[in-house]
py3Dmol code that shows the C-alpha trace and the ligand (Angstrom):
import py3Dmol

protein = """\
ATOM      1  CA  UNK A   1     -61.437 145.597 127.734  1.00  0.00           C
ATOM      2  CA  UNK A   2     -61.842 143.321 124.884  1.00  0.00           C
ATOM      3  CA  UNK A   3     -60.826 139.768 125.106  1.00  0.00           C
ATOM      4  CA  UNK A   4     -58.500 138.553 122.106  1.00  0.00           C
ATOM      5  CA  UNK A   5     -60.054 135.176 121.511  1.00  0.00           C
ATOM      6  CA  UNK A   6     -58.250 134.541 118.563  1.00  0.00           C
ATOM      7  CA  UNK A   7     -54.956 134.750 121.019  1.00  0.00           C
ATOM      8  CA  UNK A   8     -56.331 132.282 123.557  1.00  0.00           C
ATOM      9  CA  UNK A   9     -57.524 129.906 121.109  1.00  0.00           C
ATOM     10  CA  UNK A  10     -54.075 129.635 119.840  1.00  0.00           C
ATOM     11  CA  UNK A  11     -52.335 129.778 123.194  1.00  0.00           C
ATOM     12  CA  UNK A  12     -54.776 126.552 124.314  1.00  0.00           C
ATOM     13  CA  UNK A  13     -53.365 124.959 121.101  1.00  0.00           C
ATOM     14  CA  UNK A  14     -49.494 125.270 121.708  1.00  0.00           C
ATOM     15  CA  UNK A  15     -50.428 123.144 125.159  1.00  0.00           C
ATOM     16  CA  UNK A  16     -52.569 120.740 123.561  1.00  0.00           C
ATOM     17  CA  UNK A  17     -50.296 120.146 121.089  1.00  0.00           C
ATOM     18  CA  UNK A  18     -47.266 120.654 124.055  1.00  0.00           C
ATOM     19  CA  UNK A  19     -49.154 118.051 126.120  1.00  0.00           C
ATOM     20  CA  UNK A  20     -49.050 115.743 123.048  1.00  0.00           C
ATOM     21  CA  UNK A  21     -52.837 115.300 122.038  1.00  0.00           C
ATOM     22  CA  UNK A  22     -53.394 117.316 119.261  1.00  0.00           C
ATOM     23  CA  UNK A  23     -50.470 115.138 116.792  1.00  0.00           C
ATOM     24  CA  UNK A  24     -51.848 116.012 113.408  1.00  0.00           C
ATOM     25  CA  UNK A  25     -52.206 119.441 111.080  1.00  0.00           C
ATOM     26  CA  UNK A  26     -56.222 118.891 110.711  1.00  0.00           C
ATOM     27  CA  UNK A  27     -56.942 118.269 114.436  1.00  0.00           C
ATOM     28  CA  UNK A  28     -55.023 121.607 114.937  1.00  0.00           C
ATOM     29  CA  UNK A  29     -56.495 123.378 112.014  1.00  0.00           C
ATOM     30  CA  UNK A  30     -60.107 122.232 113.717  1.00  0.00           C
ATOM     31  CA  UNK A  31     -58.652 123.859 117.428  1.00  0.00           C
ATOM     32  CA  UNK A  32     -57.506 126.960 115.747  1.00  0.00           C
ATOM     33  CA  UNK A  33     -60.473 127.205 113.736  1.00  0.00           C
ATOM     34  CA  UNK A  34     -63.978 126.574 116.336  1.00  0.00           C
ATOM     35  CA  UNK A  35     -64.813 129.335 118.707  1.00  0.00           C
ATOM     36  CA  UNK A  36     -65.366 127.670 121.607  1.00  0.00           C
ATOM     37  CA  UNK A  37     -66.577 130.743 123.256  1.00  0.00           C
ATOM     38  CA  UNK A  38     -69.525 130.404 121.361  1.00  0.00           C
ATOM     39  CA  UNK A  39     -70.504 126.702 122.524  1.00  0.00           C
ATOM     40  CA  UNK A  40     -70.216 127.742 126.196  1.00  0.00           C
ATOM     41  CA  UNK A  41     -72.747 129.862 128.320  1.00  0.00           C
ATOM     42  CA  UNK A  42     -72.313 133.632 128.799  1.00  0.00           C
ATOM     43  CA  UNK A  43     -70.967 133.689 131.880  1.00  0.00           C
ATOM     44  CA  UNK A  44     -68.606 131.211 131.794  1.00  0.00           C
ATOM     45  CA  UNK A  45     -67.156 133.151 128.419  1.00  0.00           C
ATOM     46  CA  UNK A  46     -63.698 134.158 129.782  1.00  0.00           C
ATOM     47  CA  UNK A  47     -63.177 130.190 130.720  1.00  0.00           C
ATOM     48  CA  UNK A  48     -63.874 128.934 127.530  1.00  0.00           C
ATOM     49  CA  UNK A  49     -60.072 128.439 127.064  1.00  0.00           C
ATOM     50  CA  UNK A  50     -59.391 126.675 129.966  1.00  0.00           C
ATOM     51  CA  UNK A  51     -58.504 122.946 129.221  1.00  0.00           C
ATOM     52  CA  UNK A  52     -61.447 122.068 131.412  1.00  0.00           C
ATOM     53  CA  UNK A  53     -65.347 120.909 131.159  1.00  0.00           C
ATOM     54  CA  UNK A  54     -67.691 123.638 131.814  1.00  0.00           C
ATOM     55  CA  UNK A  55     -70.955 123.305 132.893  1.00  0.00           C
ATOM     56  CA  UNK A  56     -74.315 124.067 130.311  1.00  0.00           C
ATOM     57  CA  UNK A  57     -77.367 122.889 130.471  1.00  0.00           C
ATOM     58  CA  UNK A  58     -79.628 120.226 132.738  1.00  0.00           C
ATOM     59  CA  UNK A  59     -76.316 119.278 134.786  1.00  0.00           C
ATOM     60  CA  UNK A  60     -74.406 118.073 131.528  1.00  0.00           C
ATOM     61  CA  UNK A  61     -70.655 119.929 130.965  1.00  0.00           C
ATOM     62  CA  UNK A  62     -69.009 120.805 127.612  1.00  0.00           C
ATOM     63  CA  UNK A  63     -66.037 118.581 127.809  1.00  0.00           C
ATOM     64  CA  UNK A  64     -62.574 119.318 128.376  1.00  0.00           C
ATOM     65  CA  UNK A  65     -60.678 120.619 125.202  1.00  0.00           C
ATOM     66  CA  UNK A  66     -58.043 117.807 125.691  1.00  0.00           C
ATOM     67  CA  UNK A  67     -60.495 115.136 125.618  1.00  0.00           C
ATOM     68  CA  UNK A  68     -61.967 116.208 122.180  1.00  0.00           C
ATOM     69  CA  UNK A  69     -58.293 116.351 120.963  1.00  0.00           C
ATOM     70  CA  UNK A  70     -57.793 112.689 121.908  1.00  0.00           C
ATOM     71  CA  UNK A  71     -60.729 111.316 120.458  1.00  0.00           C
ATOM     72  CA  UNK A  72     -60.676 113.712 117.536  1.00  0.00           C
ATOM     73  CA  UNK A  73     -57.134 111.778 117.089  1.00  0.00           C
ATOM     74  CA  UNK A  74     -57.961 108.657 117.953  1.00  0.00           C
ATOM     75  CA  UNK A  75     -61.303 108.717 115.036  1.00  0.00           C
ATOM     76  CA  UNK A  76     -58.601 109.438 112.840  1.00  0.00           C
ATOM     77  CA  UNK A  77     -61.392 111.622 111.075  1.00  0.00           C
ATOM     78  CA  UNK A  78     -60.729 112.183 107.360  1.00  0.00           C
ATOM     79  CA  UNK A  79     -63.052 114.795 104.878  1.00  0.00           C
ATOM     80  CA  UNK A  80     -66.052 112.765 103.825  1.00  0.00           C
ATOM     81  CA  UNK A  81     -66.513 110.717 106.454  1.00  0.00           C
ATOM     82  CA  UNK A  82     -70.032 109.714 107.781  1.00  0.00           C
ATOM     83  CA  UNK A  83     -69.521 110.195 111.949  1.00  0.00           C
ATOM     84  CA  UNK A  84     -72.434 109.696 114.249  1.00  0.00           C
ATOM     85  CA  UNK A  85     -71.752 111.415 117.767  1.00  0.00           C
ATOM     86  CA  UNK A  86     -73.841 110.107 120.733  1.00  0.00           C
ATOM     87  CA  UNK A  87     -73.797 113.316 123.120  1.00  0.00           C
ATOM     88  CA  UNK A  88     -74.774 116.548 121.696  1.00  0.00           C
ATOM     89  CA  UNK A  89     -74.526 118.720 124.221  1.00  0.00           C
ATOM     90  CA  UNK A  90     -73.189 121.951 123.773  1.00  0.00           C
ATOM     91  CA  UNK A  91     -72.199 121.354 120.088  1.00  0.00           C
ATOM     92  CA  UNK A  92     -68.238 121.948 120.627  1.00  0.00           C
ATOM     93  CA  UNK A  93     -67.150 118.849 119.649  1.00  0.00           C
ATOM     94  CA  UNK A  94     -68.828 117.938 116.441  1.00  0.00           C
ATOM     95  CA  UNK A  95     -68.130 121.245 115.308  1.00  0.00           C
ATOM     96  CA  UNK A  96     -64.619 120.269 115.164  1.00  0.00           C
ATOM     97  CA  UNK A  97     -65.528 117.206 113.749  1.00  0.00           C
ATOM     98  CA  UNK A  98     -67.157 119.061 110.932  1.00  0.00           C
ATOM     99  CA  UNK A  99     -64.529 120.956 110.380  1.00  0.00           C
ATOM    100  CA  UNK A 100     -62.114 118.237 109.921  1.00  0.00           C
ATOM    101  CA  UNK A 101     -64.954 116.209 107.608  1.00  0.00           C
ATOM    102  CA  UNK A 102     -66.517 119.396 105.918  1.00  0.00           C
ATOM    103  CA  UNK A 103     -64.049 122.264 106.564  1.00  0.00           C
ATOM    104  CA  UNK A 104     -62.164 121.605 102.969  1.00  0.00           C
ATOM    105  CA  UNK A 105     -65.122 123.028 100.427  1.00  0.00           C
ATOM    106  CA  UNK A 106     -64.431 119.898  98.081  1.00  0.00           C
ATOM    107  CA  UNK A 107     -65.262 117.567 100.456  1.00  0.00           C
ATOM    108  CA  UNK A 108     -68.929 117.835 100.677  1.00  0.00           C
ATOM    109  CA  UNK A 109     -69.846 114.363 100.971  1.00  0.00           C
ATOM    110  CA  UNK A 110     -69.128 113.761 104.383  1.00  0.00           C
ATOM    111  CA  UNK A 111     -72.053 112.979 107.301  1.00  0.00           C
ATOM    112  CA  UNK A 112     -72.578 114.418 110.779  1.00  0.00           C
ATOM    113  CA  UNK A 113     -75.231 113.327 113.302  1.00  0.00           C
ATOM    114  CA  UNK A 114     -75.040 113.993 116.764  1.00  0.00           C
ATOM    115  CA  UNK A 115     -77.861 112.710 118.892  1.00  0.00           C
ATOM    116  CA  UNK A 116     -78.967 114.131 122.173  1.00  0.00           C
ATOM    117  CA  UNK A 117     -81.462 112.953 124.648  1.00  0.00           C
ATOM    118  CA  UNK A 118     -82.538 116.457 125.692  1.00  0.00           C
ATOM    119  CA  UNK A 119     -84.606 119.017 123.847  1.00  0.00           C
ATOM    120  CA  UNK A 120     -83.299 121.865 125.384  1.00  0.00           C
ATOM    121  CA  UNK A 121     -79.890 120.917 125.208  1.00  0.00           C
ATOM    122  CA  UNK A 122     -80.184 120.098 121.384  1.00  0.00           C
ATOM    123  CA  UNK A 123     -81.622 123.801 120.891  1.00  0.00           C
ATOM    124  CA  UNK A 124     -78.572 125.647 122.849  1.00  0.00           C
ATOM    125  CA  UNK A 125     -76.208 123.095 120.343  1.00  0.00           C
ATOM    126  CA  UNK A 126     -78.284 123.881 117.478  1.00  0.00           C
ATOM    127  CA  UNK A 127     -78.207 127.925 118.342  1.00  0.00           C
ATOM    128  CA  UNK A 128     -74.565 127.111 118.676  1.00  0.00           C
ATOM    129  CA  UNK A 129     -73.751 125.877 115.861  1.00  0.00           C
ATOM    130  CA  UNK A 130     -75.446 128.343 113.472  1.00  0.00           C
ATOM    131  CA  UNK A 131     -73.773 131.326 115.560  1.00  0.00           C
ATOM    132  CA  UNK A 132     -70.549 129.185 114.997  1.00  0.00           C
ATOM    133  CA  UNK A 133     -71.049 128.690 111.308  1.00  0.00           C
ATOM    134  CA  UNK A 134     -71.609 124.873 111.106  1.00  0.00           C
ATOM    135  CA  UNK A 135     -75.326 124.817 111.727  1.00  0.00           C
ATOM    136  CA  UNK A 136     -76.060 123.722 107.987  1.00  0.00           C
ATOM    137  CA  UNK A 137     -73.291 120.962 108.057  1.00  0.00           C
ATOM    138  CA  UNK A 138     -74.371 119.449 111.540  1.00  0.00           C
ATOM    139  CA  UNK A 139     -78.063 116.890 111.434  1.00  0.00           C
ATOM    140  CA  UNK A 140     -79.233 117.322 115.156  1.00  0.00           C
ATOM    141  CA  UNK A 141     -81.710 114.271 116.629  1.00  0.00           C
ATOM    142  CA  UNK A 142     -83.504 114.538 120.003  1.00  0.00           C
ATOM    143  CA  UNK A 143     -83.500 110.658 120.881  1.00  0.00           C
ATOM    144  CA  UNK A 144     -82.174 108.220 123.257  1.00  0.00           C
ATOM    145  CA  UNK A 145     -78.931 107.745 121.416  1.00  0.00           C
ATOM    146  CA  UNK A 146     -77.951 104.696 123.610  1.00  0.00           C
ATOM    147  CA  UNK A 147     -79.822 102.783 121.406  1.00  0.00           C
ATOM    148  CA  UNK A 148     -78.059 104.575 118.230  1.00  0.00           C
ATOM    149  CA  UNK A 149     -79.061 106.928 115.737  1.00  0.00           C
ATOM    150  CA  UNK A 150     -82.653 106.793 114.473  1.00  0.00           C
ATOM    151  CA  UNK A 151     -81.692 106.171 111.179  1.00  0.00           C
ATOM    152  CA  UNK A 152     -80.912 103.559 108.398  1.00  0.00           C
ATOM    153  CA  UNK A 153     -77.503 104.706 107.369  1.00  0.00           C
ATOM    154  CA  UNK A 154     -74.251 103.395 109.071  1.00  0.00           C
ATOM    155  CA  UNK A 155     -71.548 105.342 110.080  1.00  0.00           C
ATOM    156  CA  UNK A 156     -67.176 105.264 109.490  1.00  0.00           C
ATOM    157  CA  UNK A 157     -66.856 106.569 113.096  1.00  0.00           C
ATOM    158  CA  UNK A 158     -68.533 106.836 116.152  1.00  0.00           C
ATOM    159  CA  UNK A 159     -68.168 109.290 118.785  1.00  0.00           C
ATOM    160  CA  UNK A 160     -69.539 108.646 122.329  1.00  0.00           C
ATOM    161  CA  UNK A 161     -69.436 111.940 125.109  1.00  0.00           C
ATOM    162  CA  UNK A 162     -71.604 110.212 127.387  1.00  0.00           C
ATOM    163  CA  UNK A 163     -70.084 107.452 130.044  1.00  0.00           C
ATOM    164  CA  UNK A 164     -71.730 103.957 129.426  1.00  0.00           C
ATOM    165  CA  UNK A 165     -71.621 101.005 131.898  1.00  0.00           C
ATOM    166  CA  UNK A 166     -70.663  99.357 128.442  1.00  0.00           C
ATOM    167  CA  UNK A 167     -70.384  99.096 124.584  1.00  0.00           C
ATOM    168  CA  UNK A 168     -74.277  99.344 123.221  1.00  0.00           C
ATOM    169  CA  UNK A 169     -74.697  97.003 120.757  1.00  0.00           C
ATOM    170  CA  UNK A 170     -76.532  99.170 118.712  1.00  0.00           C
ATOM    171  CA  UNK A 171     -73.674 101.426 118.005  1.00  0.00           C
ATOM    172  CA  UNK A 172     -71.608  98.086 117.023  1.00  0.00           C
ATOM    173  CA  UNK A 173     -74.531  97.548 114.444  1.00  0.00           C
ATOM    174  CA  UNK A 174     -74.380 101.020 112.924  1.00  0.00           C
ATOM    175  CA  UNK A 175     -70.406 100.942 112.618  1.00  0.00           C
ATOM    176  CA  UNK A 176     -69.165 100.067 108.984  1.00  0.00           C
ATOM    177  CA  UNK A 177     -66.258  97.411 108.562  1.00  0.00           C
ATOM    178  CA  UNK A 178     -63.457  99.269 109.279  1.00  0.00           C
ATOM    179  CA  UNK A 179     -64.996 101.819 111.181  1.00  0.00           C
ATOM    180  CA  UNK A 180     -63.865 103.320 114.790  1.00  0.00           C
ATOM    181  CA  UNK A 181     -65.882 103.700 117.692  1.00  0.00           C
ATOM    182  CA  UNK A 182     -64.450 105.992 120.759  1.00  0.00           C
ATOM    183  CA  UNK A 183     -66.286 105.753 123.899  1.00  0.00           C
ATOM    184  CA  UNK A 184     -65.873 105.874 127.777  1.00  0.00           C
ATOM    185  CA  UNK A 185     -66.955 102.872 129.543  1.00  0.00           C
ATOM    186  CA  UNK A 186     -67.338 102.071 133.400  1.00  0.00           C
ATOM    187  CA  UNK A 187     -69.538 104.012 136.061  1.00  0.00           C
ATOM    188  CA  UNK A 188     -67.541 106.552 138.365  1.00  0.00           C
ATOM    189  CA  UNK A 189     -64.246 106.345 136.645  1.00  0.00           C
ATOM    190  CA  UNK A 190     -63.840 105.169 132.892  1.00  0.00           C
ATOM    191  CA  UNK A 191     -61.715 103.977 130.373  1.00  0.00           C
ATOM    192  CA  UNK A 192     -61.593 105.076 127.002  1.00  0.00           C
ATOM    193  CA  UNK A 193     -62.271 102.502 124.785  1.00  0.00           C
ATOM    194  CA  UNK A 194     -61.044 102.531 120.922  1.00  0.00           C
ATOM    195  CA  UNK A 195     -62.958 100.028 119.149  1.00  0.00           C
ATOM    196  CA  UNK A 196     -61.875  99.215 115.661  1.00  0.00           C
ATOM    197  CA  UNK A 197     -64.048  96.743 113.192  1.00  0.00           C
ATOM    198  CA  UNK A 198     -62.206  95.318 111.248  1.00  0.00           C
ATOM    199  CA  UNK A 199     -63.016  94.482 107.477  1.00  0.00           C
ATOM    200  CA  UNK A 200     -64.836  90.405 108.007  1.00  0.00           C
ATOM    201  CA  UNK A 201     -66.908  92.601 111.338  1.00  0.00           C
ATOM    202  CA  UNK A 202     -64.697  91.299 113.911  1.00  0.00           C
ATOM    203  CA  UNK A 203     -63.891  93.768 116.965  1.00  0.00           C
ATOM    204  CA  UNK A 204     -60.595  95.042 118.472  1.00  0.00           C
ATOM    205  CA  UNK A 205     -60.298  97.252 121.614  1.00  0.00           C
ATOM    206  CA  UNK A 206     -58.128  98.688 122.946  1.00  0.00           C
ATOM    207  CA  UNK A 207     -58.348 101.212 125.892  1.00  0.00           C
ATOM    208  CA  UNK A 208     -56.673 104.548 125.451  1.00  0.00           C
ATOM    209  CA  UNK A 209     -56.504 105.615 129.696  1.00  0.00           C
ATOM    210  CA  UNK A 210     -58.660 106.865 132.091  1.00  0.00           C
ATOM    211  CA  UNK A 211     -61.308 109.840 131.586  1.00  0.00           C
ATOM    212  CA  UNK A 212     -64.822 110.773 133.458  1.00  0.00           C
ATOM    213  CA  UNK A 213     -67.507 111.821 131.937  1.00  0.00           C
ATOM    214  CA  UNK A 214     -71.017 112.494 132.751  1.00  0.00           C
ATOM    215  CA  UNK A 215     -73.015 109.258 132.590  1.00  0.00           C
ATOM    216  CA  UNK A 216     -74.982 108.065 129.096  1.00  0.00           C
ATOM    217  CA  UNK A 217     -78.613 108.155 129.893  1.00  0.00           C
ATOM    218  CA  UNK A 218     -81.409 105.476 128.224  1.00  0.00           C
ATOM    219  CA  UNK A 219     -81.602 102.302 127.547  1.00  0.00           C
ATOM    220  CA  UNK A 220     -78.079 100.881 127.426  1.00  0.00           C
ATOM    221  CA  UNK A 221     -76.871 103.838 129.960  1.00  0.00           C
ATOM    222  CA  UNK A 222     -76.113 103.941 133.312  1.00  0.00           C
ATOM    223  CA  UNK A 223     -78.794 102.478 135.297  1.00  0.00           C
TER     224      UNK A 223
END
"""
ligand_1 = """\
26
LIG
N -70.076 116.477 123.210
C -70.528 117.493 124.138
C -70.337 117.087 125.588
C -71.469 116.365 126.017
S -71.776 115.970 127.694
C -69.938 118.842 123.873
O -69.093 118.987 122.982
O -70.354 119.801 124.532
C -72.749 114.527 127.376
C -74.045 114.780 126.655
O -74.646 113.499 126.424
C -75.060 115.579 127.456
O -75.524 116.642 126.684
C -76.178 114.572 127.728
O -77.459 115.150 127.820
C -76.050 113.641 126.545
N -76.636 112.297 126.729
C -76.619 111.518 127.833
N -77.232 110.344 127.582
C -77.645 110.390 126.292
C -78.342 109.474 125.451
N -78.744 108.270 125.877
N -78.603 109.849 124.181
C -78.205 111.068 123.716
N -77.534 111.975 124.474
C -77.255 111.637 125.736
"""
view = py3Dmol.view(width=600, height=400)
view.addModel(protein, "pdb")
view.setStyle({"model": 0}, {"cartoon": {"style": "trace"}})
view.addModel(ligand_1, "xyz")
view.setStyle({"model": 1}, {"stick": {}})
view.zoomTo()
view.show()
């Protein structure tokens, strides 16, 4: 029998958007759009539209579809936007990010880097991707991204998948004025943490509820 993925994906979107965190038309364009049957592994294919994390490589999980709607939404990601993601990992979630920032062929002026601190993990994200259709859109970086990306550009919004005991300062550095930063913070339980700059570089937070993720590795990770 042949699975209908095309039906699943948009039956996982009704609840999403039923459970209230998918609110806007290019979050749910993203959802309908990524096959997340393609950023999972083989045999956990007729899960991959379960609203739940799934487990890939060296321990790490994809994360839960619902999770990657509410900080999709709460980046309020727009087409051309430069977005640094600390957390590669299977590749899921930036592909929906590049589909919100790239998706629309006029807006090719947007930025993606995710950074992952293993190699193997970056390969089955970059394999991924390219199966997926985003591998040319999406700049992969094997580094300890707890110390931010290895790069000199800074970034409109920053995505964090990993839990950190708290905000790196690095990631505050690389964070334009104006810019949002989404990222769980505490050790066995978290809170998601929305951090806004504002124009003059001064900081608001605000926490958005509780979530658990696996912990962020490296220098500024869990210990
Ligand atoms: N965003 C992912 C989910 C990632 S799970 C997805 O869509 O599938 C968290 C990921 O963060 C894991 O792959 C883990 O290896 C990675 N990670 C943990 N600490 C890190 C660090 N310091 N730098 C970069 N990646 C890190």
């Amino acid at each position: 029998m042949t699975v209908d993925y095309a039906e699943l994906r948009e039956g996982l979107v009704e609840r999403l958007e039923w459970l209230g965190v998918i609110r806007t038309e290019k979050v749910k364009k993203a959802f309908l759009k990524v096959p997340r049957e393609l950023f999972v592994l083989p045999s956990y294919r007729s899960e991959a539209y379960e609203d739940t994390p799934l487990p890939i490589l060296e321990g790490q999980t994809i994360s839960a579809p619902h999770m990657c709607a509410i900080m999709c939404e709460a980046l309020a990601l727009n087409p051309g936007d430069r977005l640094l993601e600390i957390g590669t990992g299977s590749g899921y979630h930036i592909a929906l990010c590049a589909e919100i920032i790239q998706g629309d062929k006029d807006a090719s002026n947007g930025i993606l880097v995710t950074v992952e601190i293993y190699p193997k993990l970056a390969k089955f994200a970059r394999e991924n991707l390219e199966k997926a259709g985003y591998g040319a859109l999406v700049n992969i970086v094997v580094a300890d991204g707890s110390l931010g990306a290895p790069t000199r550009i800074s970034f409109d919004k920053i995505l964090v998948t990993a839990a950190a005991p708290e905000i790196p300062p690095s990631l505050i550095e690389q964070l334009n004025p104006g810019g949002r930063l989404v990222i769980p913070v505490g050790r066995f339980y978290q809170d998601l943490k929305l951090v806004v700059k504002g124009a003059g570089g001064e900081m608001h937070i605000k926490s958005l509820g509780g979530c658990v993720f696996v912990p962020l590795k490296g220098e500024y990770g869990v210990k």
